[in-house]
N, C-alpha and C positions, 0 to 999 in steps of 0.2 A: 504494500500500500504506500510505503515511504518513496518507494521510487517509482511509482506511478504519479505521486502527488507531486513532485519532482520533474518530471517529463511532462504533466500535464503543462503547469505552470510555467516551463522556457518554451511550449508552442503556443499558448494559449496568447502572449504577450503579442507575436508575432501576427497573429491571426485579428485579432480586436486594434492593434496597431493601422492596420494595411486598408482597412475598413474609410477614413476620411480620404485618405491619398486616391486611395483606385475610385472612390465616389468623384473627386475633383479632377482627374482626369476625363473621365467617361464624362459626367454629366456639365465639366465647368464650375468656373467659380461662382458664375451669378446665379444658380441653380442650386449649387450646394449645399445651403441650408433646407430647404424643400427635402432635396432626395436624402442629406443626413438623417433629418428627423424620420423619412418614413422607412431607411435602415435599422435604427434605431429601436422606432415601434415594433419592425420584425424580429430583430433581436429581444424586445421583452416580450413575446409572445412564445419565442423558442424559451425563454429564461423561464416565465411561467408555466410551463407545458413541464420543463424538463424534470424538476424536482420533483414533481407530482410522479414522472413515468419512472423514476430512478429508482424511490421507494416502492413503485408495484413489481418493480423487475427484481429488488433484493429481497420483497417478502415473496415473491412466485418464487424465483430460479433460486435463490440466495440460502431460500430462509432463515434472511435476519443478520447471517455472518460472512455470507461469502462474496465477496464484491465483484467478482471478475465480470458478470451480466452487467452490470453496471459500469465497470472499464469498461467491455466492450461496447455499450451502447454510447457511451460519451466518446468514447474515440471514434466510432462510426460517424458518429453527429458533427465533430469537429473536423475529418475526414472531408467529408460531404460539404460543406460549409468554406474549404480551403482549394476543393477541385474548383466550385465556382466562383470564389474568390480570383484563383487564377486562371477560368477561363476567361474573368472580363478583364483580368489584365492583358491576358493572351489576345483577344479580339480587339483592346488600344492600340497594341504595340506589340509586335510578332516575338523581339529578342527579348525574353524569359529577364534579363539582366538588367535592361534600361531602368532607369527610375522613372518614375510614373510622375 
């Protein structure tokens, strides 16, 4: 669990970081407030959702002690969340490396 909480934490930075940048590329400056907040929204809707399905996954699969359905589910979720984050970097700007 120690080093899960560990690994989560130095990708989670990167992932919630990248989030205004690639919004203010794709949509612009003078739009960015608009498309921020309704990223935003969609992130407290995943944030809402998520604790609720975490505890149904530890008390189903877990019962109660064993975390890994719940790794797995947060890393899928963060997974998911980072392919699209870099597809809409990938559809700005082709080379993976640019800064946004």
């Amino acid at each position: 669990m120690f080093v899960f909480s560990i690994a989560y934490g130095l990708c989670c930075g990167a992932y919630l970081s990248s989030t205004v940048s690639v919004s203010a590329a794709i949509a612009g400056l003078d739009r960015l407030g608009s498309v921020t907040g309704i990223l935003y929204a969609g992130m407290a809707i995943g944030s809402t959702i998520g604790s609720p399905t975490s505890g149904a996954i530890l008390d189903t699969i877990g019962h109660g002690t064993d975390y890994m359905g719940v790794i797995i589910w947060s890393g899928t979720v963060m997974l998911i969340g980072s392919v699209i984050q870099f597809g809409m970097k990938f559809a700005t700007n082709r080379n993976p490396f640019a800064k946004v």
